[in-house]
RODO-2510 file (C-alpha; in nm, 4 decimals, decimal comma):
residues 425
     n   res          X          Y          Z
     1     x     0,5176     4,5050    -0,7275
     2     x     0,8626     4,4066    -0,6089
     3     x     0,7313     4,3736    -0,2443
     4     x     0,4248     4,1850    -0,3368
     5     x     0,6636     3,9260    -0,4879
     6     x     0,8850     3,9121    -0,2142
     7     x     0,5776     3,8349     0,0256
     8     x     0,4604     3,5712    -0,2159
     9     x     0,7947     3,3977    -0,1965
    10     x     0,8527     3,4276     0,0980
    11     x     0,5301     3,2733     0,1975
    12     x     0,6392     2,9825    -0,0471
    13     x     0,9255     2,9168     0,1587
    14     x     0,8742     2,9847     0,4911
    15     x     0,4411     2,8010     0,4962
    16     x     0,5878     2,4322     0,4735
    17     x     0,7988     2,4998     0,8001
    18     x     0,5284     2,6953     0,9872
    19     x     0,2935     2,4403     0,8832
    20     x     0,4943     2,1926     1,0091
    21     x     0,4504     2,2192     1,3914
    22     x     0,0149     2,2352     1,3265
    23     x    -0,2047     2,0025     1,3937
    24     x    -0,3272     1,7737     1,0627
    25     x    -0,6651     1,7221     1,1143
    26     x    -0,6332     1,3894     0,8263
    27     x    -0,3766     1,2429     0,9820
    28     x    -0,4957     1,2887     1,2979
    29     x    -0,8121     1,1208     1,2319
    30     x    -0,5632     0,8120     1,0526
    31     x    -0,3985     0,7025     1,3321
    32     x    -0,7064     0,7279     1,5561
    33     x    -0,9118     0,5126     1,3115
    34     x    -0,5720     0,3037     1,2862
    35     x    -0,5324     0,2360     1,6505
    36     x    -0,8578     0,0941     1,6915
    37     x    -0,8056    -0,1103     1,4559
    38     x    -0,4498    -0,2511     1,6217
    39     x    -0,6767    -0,2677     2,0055
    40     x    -0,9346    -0,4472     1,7067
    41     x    -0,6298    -0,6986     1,6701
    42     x    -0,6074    -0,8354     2,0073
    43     x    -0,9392    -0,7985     2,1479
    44     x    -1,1124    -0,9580     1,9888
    45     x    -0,9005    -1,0855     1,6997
    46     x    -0,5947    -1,2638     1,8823
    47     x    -0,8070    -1,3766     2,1631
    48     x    -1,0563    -1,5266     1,9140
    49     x    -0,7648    -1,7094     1,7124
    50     x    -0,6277    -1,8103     1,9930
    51     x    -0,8671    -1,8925     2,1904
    52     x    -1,0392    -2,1615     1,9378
    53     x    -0,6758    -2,3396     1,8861
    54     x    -0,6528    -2,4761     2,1912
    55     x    -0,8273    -2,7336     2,3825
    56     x    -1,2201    -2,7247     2,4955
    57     x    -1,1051    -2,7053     2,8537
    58     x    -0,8624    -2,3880     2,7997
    59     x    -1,0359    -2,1546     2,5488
    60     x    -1,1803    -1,9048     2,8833
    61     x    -0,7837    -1,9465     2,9909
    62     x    -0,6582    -1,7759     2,6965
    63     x    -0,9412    -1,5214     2,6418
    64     x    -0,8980    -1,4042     3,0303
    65     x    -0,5069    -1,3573     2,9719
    66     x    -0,5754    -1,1265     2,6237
    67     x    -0,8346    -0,9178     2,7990
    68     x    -0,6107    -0,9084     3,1298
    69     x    -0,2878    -0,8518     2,9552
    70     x    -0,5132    -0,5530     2,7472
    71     x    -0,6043    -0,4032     3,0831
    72     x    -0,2652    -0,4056     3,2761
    73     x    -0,0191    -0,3153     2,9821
    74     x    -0,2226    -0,0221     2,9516
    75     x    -0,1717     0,1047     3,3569
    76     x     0,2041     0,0297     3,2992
    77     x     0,2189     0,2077     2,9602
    78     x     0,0304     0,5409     3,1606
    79     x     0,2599     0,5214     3,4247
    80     x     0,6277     0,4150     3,2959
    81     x     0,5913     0,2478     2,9762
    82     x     0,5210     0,5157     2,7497
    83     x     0,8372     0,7220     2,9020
    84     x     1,0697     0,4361     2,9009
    85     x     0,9974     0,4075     2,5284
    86     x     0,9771     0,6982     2,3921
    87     x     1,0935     1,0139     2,6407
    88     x     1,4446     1,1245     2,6236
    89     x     1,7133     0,9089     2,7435
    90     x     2,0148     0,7178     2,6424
    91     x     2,0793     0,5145     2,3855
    92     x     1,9165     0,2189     2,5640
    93     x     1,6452     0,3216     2,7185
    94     x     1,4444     0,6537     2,8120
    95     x     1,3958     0,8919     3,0887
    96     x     1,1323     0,9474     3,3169
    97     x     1,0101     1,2810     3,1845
    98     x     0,6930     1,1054     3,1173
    99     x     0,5947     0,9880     3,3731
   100     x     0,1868     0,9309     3,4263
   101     x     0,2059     1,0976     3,0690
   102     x     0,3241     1,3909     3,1958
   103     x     0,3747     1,6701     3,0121
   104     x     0,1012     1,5438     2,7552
   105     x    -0,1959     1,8109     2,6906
   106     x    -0,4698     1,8123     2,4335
   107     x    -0,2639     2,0329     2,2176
   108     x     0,0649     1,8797     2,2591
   109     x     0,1845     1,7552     1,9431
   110     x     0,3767     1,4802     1,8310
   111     x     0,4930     1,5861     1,4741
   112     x     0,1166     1,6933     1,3153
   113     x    -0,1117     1,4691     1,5442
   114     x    -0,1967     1,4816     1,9301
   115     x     0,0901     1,2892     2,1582
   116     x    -0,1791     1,1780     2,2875
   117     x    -0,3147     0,9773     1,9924
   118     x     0,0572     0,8759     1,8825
   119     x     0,0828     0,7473     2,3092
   120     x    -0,2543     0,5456     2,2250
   121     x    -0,1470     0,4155     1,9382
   122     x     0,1722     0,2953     2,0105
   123     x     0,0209     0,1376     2,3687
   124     x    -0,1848    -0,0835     2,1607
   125     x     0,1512    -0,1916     1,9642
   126     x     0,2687    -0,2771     2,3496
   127     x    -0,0266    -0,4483     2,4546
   128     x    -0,0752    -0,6847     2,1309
   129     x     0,3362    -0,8032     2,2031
   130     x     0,2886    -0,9601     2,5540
   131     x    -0,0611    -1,1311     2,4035
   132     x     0,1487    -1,2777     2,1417
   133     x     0,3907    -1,4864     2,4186
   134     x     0,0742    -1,6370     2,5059
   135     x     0,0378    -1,8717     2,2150
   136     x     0,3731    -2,0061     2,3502
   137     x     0,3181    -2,1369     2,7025
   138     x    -0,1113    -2,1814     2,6583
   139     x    -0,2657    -2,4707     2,8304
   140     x    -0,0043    -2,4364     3,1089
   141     x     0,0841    -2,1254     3,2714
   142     x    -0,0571    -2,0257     3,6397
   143     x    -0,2465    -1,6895     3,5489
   144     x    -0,0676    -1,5466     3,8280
   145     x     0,2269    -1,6322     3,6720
   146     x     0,1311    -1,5192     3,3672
   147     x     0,0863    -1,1352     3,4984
   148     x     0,3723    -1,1096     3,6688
   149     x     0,5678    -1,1954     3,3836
   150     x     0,3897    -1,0102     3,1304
   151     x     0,3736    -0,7008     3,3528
   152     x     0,8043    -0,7575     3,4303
   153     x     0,8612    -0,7856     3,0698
   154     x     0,6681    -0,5308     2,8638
   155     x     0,8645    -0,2874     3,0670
   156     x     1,2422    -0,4361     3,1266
   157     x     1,2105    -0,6398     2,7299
   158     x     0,9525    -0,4061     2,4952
   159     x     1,0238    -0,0946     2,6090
   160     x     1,4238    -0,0910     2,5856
   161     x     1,3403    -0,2181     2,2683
   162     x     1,1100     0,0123     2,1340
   163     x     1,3312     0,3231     2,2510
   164     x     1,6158     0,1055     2,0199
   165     x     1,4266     0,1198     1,7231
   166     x     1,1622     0,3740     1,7220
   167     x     1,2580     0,6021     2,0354
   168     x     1,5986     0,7370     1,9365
   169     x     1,8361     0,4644     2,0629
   170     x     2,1030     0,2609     1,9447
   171     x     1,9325     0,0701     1,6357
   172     x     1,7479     0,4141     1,5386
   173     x     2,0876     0,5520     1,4678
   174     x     2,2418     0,2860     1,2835
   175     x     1,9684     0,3239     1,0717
   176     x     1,7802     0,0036     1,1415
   177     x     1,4536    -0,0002     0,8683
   178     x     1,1687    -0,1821     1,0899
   179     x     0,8565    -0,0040     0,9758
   180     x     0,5714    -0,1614     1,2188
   181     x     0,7589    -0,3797     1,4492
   182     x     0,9456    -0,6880     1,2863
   183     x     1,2133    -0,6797     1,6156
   184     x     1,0169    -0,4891     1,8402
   185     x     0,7102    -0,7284     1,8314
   186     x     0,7549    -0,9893     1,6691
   187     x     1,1274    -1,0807     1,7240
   188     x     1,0712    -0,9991     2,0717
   189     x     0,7114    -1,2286     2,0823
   190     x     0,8665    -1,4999     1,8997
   191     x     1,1938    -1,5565     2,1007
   192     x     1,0097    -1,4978     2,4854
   193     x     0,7402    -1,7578     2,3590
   194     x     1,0281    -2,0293     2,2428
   195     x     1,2261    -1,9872     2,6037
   196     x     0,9029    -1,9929     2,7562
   197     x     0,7661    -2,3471     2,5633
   198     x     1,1079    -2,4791     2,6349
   199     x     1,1846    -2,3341     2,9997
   200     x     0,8759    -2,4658     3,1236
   201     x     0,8123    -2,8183     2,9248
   202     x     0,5548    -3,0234     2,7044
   203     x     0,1786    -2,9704     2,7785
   204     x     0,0988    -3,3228     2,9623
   205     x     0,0672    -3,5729     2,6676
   206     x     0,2369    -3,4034     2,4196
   207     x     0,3090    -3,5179     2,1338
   208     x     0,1910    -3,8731     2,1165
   209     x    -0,1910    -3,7439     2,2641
   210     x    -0,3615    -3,5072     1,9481
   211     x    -0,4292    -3,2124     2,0665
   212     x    -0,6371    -3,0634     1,7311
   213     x    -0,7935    -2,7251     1,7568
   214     x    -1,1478    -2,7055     1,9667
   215     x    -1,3145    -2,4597     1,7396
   216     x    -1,1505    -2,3485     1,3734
   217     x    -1,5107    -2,1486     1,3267
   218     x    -1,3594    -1,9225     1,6080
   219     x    -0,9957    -1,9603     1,4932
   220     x    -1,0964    -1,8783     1,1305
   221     x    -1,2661    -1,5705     1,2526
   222     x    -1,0603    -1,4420     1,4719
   223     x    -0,7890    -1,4457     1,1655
   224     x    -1,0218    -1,2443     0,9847
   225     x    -0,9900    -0,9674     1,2318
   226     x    -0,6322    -1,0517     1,2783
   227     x    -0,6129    -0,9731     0,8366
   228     x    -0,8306    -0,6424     0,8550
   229     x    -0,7130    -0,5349     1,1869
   230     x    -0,3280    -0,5394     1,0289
   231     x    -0,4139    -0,2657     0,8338
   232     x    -0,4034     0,0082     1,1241
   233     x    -0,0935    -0,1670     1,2626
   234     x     0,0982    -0,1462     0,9190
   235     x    -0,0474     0,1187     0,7209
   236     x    -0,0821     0,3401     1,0827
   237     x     0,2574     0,2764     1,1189
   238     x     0,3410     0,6139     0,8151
   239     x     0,1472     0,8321     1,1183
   240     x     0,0204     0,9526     0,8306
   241     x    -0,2559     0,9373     0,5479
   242     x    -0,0195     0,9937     0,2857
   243     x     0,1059     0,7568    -0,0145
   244     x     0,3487     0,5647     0,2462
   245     x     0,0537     0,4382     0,4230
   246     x    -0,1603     0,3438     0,0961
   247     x     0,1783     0,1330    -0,0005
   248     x     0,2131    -0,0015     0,3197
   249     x    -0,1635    -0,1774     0,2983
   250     x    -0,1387    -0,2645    -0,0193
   251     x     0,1571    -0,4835     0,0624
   252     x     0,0773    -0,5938     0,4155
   253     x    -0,2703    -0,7237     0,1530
   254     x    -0,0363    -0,8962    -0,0842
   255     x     0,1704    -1,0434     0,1414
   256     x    -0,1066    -1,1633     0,3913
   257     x    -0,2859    -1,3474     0,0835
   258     x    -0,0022    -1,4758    -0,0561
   259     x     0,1570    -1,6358     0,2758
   260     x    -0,1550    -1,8224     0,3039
   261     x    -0,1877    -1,9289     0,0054
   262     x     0,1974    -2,0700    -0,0433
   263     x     0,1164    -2,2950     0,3075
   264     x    -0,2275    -2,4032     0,1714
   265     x    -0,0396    -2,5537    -0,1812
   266     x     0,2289    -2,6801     0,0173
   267     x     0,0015    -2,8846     0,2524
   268     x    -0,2056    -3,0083    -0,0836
   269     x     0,1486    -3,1755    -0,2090
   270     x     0,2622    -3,2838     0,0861
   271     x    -0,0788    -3,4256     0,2870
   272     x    -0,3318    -3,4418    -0,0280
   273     x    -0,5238    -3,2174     0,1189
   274     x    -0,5470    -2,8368     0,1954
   275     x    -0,6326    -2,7008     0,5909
   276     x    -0,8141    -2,3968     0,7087
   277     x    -0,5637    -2,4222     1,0247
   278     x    -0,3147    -2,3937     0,7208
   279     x    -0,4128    -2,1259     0,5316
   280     x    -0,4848    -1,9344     0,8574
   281     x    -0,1499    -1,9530     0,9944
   282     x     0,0515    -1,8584     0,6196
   283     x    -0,1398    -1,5565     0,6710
   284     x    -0,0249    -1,4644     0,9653
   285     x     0,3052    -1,5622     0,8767
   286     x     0,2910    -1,3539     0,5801
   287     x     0,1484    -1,0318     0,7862
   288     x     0,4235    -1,0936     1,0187
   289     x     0,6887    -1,1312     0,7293
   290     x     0,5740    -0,8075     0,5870
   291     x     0,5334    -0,6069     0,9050
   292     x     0,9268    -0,4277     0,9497
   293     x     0,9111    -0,3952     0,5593
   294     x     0,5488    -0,2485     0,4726
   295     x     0,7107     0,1084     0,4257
   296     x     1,0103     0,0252     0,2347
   297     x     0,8949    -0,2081    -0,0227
   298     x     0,6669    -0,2319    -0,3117
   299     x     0,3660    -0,4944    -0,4412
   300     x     0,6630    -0,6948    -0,6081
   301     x     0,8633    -0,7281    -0,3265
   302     x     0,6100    -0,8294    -0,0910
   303     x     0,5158    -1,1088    -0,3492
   304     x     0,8508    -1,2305    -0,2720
   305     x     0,8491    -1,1776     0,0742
   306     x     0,4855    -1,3648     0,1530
   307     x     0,5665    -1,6763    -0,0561
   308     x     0,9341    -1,6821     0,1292
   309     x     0,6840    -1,6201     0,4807
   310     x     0,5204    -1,9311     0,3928
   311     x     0,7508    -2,2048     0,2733
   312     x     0,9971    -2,0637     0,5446
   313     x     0,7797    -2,0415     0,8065
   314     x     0,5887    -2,3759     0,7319
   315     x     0,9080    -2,5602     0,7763
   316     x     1,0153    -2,3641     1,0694
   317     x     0,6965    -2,5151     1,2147
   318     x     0,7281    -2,8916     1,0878
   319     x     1,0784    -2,8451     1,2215
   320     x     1,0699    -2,7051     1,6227
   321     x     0,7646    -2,9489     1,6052
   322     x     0,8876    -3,2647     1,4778
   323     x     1,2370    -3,2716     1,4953
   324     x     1,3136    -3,0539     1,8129
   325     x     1,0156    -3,2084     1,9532
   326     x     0,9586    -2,7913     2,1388
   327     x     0,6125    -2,7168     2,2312
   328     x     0,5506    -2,3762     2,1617
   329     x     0,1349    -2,4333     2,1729
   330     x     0,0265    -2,2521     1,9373
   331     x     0,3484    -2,1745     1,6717
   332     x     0,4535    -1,8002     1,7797
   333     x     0,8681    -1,8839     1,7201
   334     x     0,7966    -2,0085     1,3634
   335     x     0,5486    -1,7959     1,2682
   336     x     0,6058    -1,4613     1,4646
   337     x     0,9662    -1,5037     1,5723
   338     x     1,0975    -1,6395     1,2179
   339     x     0,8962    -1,4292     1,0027
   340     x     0,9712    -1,1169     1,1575
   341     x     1,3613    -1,1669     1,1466
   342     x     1,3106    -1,3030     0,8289
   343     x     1,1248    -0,9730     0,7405
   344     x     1,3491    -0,7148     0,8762
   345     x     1,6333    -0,8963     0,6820
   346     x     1,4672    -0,8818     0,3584
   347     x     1,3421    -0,5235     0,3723
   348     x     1,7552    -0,4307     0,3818
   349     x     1,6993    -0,5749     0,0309
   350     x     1,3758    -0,5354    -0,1545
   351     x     1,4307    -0,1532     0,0262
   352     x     1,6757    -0,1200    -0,2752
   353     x     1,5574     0,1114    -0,5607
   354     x     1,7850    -0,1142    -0,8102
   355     x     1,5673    -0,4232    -0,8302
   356     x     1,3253    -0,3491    -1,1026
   357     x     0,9578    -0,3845    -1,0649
   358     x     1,1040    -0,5813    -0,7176
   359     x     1,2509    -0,2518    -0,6012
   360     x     1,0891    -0,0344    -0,2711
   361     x     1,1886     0,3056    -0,1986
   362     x     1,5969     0,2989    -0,2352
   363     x     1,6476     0,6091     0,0175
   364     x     1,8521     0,4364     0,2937
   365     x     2,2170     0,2741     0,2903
   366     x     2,3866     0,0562     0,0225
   367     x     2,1721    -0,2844     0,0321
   368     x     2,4775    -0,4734     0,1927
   369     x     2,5699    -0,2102     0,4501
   370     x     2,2033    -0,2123     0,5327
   371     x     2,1348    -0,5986     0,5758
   372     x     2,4087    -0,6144     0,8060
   373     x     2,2616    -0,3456     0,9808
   374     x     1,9380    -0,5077     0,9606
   375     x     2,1284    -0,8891     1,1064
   376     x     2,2093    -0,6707     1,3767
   377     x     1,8763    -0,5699     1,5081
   378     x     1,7711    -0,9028     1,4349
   379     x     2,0502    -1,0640     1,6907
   380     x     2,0224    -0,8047     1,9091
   381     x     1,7087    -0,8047     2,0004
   382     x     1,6559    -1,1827     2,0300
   383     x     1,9357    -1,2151     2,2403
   384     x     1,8643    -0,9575     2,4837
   385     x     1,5139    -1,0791     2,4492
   386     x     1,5945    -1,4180     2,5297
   387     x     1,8449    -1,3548     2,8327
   388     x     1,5575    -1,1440     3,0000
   389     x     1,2857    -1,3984     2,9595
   390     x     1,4863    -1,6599     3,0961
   391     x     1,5216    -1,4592     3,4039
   392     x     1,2267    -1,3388     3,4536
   393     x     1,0839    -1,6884     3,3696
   394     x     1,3245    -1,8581     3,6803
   395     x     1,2650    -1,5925     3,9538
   396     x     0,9158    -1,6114     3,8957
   397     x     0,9160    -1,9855     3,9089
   398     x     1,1015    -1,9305     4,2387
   399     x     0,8839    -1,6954     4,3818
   400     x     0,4716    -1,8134     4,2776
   401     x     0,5168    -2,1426     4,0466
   402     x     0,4958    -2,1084     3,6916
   403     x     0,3101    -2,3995     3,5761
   404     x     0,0011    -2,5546     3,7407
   405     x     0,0513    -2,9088     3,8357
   406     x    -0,1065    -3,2658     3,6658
   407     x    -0,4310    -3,2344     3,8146
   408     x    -0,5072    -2,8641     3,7262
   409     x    -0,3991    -2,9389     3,3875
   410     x    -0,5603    -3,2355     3,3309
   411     x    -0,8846    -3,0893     3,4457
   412     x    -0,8278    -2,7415     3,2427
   413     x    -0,7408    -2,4076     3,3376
   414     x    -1,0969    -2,3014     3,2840
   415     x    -1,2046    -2,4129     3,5932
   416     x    -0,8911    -2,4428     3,8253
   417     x    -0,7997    -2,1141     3,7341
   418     x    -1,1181    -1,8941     3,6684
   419     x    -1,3853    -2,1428     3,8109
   420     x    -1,5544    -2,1051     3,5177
   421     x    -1,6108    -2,2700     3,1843
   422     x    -1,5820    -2,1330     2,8243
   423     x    -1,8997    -2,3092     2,7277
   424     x    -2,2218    -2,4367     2,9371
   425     x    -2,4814    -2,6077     2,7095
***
């Protein structure tokens, strides 16, 4: 009897820990479902939101550089990005030890899924970054241009970054809480696309020639996938199908809806009327907001945090607009850049288990110890971020031309650049 008890027990104790290095065949099939919806965010989502804010002439443009971006990020992920991110290094950067994926075999796990799925699933986290930048030099980029420095930068900006936050580095152990990418996508997005708008200059025209949206229908949709698609890249985020992840979509929902709807009243008072391109773009703003702190806050806390994601990013926008007279096309600094440092600083507070029905999960450091921890990924990463870009952005003006002349702008990149046209009726 004594022995049979003894076996039980020990069973008890030891099955968590031998269970811990198996394969879950849940989660697993999570984060598969959850990174098609993140490759659901870009193409077609992004491309599609993009794609119907800009000009009739340029909507091909900025679908070609999503799909292309999609397609090339992905080579350099398989050979050096993946590695650089997430293989053992320093506290800067990673080794090579992954290299072409080495070492990665269809029973190789990375904690109870596939590395293999957790590799595909962070790629499309890598690939939707670089898309991002796009929104911030559209209508005006050489696609050439446009490669080159994508390519250069997803692998000397993201993935020093990523190995920072997520890959063991520097931020990691500081204890820096960015859930789903607050500094390492949208800090990173939001500061290359404001050095890129100002490095290279106002589209022709602007801002005494209106340049509305071509196609909201296309926009509108496009956010749509953008809303749904946010679920794999937040909830996914937990690598798990566990109560993190159910939290983390049920704020990344709260936050989304009430981001949009914050910008929507505030453009009622202040124009008399309410916009689709308004509501469109609080949502996004409130997604991004949410994004570092999905898995350290609760439903009250992202209240907070996607009302602040509209009124703060609204005016960020009205602001680099009108009084810094920047064009960064298609808003990615106010919406991406400020809401995601604007995120990752609030989740050092609403992470706090001490602010009532407000309060998230309260496991990590003292909230003031851990906001200045969270200021410092914030400056950290925008800095380095904006150093790199810079140049990048001024040898690769040196070496191919970064911007297409008058002409080729005036007549559209559709045709100067692809030869082709986004629509022929």
């Amino acid at each position: 009897m004594m022995k049979t008890a003894a076996a039980v027990l020990s069973l008890m104790l030891f099955a968590p820990l031998a269970m811990a290095d198996e394969l879950s065949p849940a989660n697993t099939a999570w984060i598969l479902t959850s990174t098609a919806l993140v490759l659901f965010m870009t193409i077609p989502g992004l491309s599609l939101f993009y794609a119907g804010l800009v000009r009739v002439k340029n909507v091909l443009s900025v679908l070609m550089q999503c799909f292309a971006i999609t397609c090339m990020v992905s080579i350099i992920w398989l050979v050096v990005g993946y590695s650089l991110a997430f293989s053992e290094g320093n506290a800067f950067v990673g080794g090579f030890s992954n290299v072409m994926m080495a070492g990665i075999q269809e029973d190789t796990l990375s904690g109870d899924i596939p590395e293999s799925v957790f590799a595909m699933f962070q790629l499309t986290f890598a690939i939707i970054t670089p898309a991002l930048i796009v929104g911030g030099f559209a209508e005006r980029m050489r696609f050439s241009a446009m490669l080159l420095f994508s390519a250069l930068w997803v692998i000397i900006v993201y993935a020093p970054v990523t190995h920072w936050v997520w890959g063991g580095g520097w931020l990691d152990e500081r204890g820096l809480l960015d859930f789903a990418g607050g500094t390492v996508v949208h800090v990173t997005a939001g500061v290359a696309a404001l050095t890129a708008a100002v490095m290279m200059g106002k589209r022709r025209g602007f801002p005494a020639t209106p340049m509305p949206p071509h196609n909201m229908t296309m926009t509108i949709t496009g956010a749509g996938m953008l809303w749904v698609g946010w679920f794999g890249f937040n909830a996914g985020s937990a690598l798990a199908a566990n109560g993190d992840a159910g939290m983390a979509m049920l704020v990344t929902h709260i936050s989304a809806a009430t981001g949009a709807f914050t910008w929507m009243i505030i453009e009622w008072i202040r124009y008399g009327k309410p916009s689709a391109l308004g509501a469109v773009t609080g949502m996004v703003a409130g997604l991004g907001t949410i994004t570092p702190a999905s898995g350290f806050v609760g439903p009250g806390g992202a209240l907070v945090i996607g009302f602040l994601a509209g009124f703060i990013c609204f005016n960020a926008t009205m602001f680099l607009k009108q009084k810094l007279n920047i064009d960064d096309s298609l808003d990615v600094f106010p919406v991406h850049g400020v809401g995601g440092a604007l995120g990752t600083i609030l989740a050092g507070i609403f992470a706090s288990a001490s602010l009532g029905v407000f309060s998230g999960q309260g496991d990590g450091l003292p909230m003031g110890e851990q906001v200045v921890v969270q200021l410092t990924g914030v400056f950290a990463t925008g800095i380095y971020t904006a150093i790199i870009t810079f140049i990048l952005l001024k040898v690769i003006d040196i070496v191919i031309g970064l911007r297409v002349n008058e002409e080729e702008e005036t007549e559209g990149l559709d045709i100067n650049q692809h030869n082709e046209r986004g629509y022929d009726l």
